[in-house]
N, C-alpha and C positions, 0 to 999 in steps of 0.2 A: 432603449433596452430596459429591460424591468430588474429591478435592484437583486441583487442575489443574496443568498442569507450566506454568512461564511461558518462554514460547516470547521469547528475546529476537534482535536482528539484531546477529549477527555480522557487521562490519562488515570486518573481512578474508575475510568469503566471499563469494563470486557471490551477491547478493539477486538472483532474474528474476522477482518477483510479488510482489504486496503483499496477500497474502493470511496473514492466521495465525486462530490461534484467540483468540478475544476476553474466553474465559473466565482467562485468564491473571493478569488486574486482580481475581480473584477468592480468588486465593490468596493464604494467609496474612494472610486478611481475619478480621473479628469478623464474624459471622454472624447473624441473626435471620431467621427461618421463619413464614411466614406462610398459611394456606390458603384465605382468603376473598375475595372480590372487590374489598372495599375496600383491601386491599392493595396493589392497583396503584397505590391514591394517593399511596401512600408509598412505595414503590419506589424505590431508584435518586435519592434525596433527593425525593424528589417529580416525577422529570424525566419521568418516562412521562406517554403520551397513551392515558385507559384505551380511548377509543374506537378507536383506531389500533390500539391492544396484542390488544386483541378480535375485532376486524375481522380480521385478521390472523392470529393464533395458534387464535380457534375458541371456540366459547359454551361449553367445558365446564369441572367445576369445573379454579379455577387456584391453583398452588402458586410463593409466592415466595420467596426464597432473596435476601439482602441483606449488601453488606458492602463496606468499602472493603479498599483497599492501598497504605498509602505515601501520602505528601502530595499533594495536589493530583488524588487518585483517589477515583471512585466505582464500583459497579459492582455490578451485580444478574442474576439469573438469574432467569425467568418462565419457568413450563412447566402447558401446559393439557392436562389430559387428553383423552385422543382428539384431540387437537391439535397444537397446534406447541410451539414452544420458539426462547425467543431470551434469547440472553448480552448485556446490555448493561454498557458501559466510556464513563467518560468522564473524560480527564485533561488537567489542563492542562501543556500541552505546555514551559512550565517546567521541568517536573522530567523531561523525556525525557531519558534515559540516565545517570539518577542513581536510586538503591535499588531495582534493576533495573526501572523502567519503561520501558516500550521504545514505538515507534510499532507495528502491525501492519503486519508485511511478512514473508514467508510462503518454500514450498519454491520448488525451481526447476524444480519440474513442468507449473507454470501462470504464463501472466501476467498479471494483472487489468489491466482493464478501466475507463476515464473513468466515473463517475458522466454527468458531463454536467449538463444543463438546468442550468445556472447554479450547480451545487455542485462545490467542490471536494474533490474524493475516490476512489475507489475502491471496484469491485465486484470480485469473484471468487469462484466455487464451490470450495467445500472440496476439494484436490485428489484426497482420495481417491475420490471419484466415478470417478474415470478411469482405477483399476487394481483396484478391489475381488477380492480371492480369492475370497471366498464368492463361491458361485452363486447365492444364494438375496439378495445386495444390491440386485440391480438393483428388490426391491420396496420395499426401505426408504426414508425418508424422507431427503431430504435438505436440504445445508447451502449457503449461501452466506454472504457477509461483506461487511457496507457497510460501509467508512471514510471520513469528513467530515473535512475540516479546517474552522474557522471562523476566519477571521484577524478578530479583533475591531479597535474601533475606538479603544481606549483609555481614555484616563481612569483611572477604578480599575481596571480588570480586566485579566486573562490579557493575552499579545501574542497568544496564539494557543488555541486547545483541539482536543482531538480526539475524534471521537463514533465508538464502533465495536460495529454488532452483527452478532451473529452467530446469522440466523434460519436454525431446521429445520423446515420442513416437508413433510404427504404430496404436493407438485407437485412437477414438474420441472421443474428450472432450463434445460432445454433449450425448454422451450416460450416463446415470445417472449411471450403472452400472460399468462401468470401470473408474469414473471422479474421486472418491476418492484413485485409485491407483498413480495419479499425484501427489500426498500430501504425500504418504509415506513415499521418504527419510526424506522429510523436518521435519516430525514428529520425526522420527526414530533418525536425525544428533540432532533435540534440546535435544531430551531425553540425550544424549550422551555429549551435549553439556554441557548442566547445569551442570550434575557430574562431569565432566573435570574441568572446568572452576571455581566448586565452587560454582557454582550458589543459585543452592537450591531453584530453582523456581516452584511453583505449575504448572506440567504439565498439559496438554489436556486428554482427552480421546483419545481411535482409531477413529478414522474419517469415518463413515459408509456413510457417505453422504456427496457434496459438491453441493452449488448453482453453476450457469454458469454466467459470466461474463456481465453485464448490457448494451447493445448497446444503445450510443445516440439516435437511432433511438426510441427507446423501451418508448411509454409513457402512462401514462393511467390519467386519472381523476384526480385533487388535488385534489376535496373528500374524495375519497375510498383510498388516497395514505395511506400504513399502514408499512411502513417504515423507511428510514430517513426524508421523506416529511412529515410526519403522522403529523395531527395538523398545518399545515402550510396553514393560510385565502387564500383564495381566494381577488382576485380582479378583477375590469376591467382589460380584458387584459393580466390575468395571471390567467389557468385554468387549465392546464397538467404539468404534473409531470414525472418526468425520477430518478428514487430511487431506491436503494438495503435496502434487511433487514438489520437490527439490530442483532449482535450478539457477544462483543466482541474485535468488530473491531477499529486498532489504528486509523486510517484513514475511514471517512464517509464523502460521498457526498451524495446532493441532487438537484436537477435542476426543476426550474419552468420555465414556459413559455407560450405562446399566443395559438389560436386554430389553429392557421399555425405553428405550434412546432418549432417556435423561439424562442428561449433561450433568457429569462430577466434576470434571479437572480441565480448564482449557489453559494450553500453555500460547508461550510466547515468544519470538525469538526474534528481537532487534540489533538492525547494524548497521554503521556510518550514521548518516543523519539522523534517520529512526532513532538508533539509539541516543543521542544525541539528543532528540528534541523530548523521549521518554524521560531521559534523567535530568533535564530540566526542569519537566515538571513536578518530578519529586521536590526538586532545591527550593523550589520556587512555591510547593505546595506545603510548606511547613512541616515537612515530616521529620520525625525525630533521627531517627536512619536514614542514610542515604546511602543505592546502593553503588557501593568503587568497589576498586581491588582490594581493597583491606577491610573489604566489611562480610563477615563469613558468609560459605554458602548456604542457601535454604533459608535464610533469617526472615522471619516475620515483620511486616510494616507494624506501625504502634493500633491499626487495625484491626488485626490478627488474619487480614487479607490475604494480601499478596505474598510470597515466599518467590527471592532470587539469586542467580547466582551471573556469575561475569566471566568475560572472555577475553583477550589482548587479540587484537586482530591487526590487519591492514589498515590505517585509516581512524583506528582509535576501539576502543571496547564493543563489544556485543553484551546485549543484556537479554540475560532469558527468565520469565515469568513466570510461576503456576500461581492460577486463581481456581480455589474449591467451589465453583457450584452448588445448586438447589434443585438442579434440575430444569430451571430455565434460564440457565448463562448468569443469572445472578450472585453476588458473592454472598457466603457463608460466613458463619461465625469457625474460628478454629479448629481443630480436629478432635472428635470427641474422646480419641485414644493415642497411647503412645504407637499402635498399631498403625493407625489410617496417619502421624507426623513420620512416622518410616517409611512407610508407603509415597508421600507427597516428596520425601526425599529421594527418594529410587525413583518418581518416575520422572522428577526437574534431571537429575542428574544423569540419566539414560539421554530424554531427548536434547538436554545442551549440551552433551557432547557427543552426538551425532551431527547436530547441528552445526558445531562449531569444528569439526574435523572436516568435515564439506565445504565448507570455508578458508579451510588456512589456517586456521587461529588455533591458540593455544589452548589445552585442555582447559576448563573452567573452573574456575575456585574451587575447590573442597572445603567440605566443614572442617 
């Protein structure tokens, strides 16, 4: 199997999806190859469901590909001929942002998508669907990516684990009918997981249904925004909005911007491991600030970046982000008035506490 690059979150860039490749838990793994069908029992420690794996990826002969990376990670690859193929990862979210283990969260071309029916997680198709050169892609096979969190119940086990695969197959993720069959293993390895593992996590429902993946392009009205934008002023200069629903999800983004859909302000709203693996990498990235409960809200990184504010939640803090824009998702220098630092305070403190009542959690810091 061909080495995979591990795709990790830069946590000083714009993350706007939580979309990556899942093969990433697979590299600089020990490896064992397998070609026969009993294989799948042993996959991926045992966590596969071969009836699901099958159903799924297709009756012809299957080839597996097995191996970890780094403590607290498992991760396999299954590829059936004339079929499909899916990358599974499963880590306990302990070791997030330590021997480059990372959460998946992806470019900023797309923004996934709530699981929903009672799981906590994320959906998103592979973003290259949506710019392929070749002319002859539009017949290939493609790719999306389910990420679970499972916040267990304690005892012996994990505080938290993450379950992420990443199925290809010959459907389209555009058709609503066949888009919830991309989310099956992923569903099928957590059920499986929790029990193994100890977990004792309140699963999801079947997944009857799944949203499509949010393109930067995609924007409508900040009015009518009824989303993660929902409730976020208006201003001069900031009219449209680029948003996924609420459902659920560890990771939400929101994007405001101009009536030329230049991007001003993309916010951010991390929780459980998400957050988690973001304010490590503050600790860890030498920042002068870091943000907890005692550090006010809206406060500027030594940047003049990022501006955050925090939440007490289920499970440990949420952290929610604004990053000012240039127009192409990149960061700016500071606000050039006391007008536009009022403004970046009204609209952090609108969408984290929308966000965080949808949640459970407690209102969020005030300045």
């Amino acid at each position: 199997m061909a080495v995979r690059r591990i795709v990790l979150r830069a946590v000083a860039a714009v993350v706007a999806a939580a979309v990556a490749v899942a093969g990433y838990l697979l590299v600089h793994g020990d490896f064992q190859r397998w070609s026969d069908d009993a294989a799948l029992d042993g996959a991926c420690d045992g966590l596969l469901d071969r009836n699901v794996v099958r159903d799924v990826l297709g009756p012809g002969a299957v080839e597996v590909e097995d191996g970890t990376s780094g403590p607290g990670l498992v991760g396999c690859e299954v590829h059936v001929q004339d079929g499909g193929t899916a990358e599974i990862s499963v880590l306990d979210t302990t070791h997030v942002g330590r021997n480059q283990d990372s959460l998946p969260l992806g470019s900023s071309s797309v923004l996934a998508v709530p699981v929903g029916h009672g799981w906590t997680g994320l959906f998103g198709a592979v973003p290259d669907r949506f710019g392929a050169s070749d002319p002859f892609e539009a017949d290939a096979d493609e790719k999306a990516i389910t990420s679970l969190v499972l916040e267990c119940a304690g005892g012996n086990s994990a505080d938290s684990l993450s379950v992420t695969v990443e199925t290809t197959l010959d459907k389209s993720v555009d058709d609503p009918a066949v888009r919830p069959e991309f989310a099956r293993i992923a569903t099928s390895t957590a059920a499986r997981v929790s029990k193994a593992r100890h977990c004792g996590a309140r699963l999801g429902n079947p997944v009857s249904s799944l949203g499509l993946s949010v393109h930067e392009d995609e924007y409508e009205p900040l009015g009518t925004a009824d989303g993660t934008c929902a409730g976020i002023p208006a201003a001069r200069g900031v009219t449209i909005a680029t948003e996924t629903a609420r459902g659920g999800a560890p990771h939400e983004t929101c994007r405001i911007g101009d009536a030329d859909r230049r991007t001003r302000y993309v916010l951010e709203a991390d929780y459980g491991p998400y957050a988690q693996e973001r304010l490590r990498g503050y600790e860890e990235g030498f920042y002068e600030d870091v943000p907890n409960s005692d550090t006010p809200a809206h406060h500027r990184d030594r940047d003049g970046r990022t501006s955050w504010t925090t939440a007490k939640c289920v499970g440990g803090r949420a952290l929610f982000t604004l990053d000012p824009a240039n127009g192409k998702g990149e960061s700016r220098r500071p606000p050039s008035s006391d007008a536009d630092l009022a403004y970046e305070r009204a609209v952090l403190k609108a969408f984290a506490e929308r966000s965080a009542k949808a949640r459970g959690c407690s209102a969020p810091v005030s300045p």
